[in-house]
N, C-alpha and C positions, 0 to 999 in steps of 0.2 A: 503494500500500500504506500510506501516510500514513492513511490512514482506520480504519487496523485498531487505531489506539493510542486511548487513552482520558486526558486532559490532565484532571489532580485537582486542586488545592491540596494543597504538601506540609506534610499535617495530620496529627496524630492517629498509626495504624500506619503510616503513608507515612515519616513519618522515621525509624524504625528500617529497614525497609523499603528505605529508598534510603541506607542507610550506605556500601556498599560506594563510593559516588562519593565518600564522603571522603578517603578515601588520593592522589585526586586534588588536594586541597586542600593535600593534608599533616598534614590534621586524623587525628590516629594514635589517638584514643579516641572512643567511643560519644559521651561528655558532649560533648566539644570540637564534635561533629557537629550534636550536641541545641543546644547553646547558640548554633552559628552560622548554625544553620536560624532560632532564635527571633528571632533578633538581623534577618533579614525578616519574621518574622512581625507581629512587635512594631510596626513601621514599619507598618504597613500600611495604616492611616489617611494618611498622608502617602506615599501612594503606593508601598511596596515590597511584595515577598512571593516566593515559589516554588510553582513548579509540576513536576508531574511527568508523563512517557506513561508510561504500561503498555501492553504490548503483552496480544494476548487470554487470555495463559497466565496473567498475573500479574505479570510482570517487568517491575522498573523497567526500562526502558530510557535515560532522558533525566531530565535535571533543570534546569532552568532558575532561578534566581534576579533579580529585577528592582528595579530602583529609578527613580522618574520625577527627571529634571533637568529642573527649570523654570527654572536659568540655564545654558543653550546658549545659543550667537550665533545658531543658527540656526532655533532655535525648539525647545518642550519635544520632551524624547527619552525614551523607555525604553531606559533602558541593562539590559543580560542582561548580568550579570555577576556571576557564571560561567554558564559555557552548560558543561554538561555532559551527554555522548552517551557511552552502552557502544559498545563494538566490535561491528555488528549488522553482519550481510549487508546490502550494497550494495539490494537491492530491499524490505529490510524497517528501513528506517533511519526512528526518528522526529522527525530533524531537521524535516521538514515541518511535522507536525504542530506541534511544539513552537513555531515559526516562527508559522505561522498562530494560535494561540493567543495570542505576544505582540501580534501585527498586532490583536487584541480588546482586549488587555489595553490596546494603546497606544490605540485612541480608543474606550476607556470614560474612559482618564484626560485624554484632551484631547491627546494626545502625535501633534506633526507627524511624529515620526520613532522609526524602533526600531533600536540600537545594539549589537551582539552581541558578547562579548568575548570571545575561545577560550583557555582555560588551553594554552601553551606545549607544544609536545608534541616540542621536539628541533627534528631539520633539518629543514626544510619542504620539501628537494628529493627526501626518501624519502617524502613523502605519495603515497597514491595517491589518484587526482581523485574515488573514490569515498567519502572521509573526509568530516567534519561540512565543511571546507573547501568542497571541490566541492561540495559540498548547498548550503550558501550560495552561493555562485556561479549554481547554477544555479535558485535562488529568488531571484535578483534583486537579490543584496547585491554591494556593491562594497568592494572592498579599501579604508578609509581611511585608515590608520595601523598603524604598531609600536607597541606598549610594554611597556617596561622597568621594570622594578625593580631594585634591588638586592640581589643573593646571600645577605647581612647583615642582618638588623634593626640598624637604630640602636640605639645605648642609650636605653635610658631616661633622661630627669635626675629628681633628686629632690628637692624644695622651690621655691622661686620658681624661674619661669623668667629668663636671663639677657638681657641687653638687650645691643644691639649696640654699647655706647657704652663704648670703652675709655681708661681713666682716666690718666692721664699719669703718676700715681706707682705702679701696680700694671696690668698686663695679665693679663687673662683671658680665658683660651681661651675662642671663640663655641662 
């Protein structure tokens, strides 16, 4: 059923269109959505950008964002990040699609490998195997790693940045 989506460049009506994946982001306004779509777009000469499926009503279904790393150890990767998928029925999922689509996007750009990185969705033991998980699994991807961030945004500092070198008459917090 992978065949029934239609994979766009998210252009033009497509990013209002595909807003509703914001709130997955935590992007909580239109613009914040607009500006972090461009901010691939923009890139796109240096290999980044987004793509979208529609399935045949119209419905976003899937949103994909990419960026090429030409410094991996293990050779250039398309990293997907974010991979983002609606809540579809199990036999109408366009993980595939979307899948096969970076697998193009990775060797137009020269890319040995494609990297896919799932926005967090809780305890992974109440997944069921038919989630975008299981879809990668059973298109051939392997579990490589966790990652973490932190809860917090750091502060920001403001003016020169501070050097790790502390001074014997005055210490400064790094």
């Amino acid at each position: 059923m992978h065949r029934d989506f239609t994979i766009e460049p998210l252009a033009g009506r497509l990013v209002d269109k595909a807003y509703p994946f914001a709130a997955t982001l935590g992007l909580r306004d239109l613009a914040a959505w607009r500006a972090f779509v461009a901010s691939y777009r923009a890139g796109a000469k240096s290999g980044s950008g987004a793509i979208v499926a529609e399935n045949p009503h119209g419905y976003v279904c899937g949103v994909l964002f990419y960026q090429v790393n030409r410094h991996n150890k293990d050779g250039t990767a398309l990293v997907c990040d974010p991979f983002l998928v609606a809540a579809v029925p199990r036999y109408d999922t366009p993980v595939r699609a979307l899948l096969e689509a970076a697998d193009k996007i990775a060797v137009d750009q020269g890319c040995k490998w494609v990297r896919v990185v799932l926005p967090a969705t809780g305890d992974p033991r109440g997944a069921e195997g038919a989630g975008c998980e299981g879809a990668l699994f059973r298109a051939g991807y392997a579990l490589e790693n966790l990652s973490f961030r932190r809860r917090r945004a750091l502060p920001l500092r403001r003016g020169a940045p501070r050097t790790n070198r502390i001074s014997a008459a005055r210490r400064e917090p790094l």
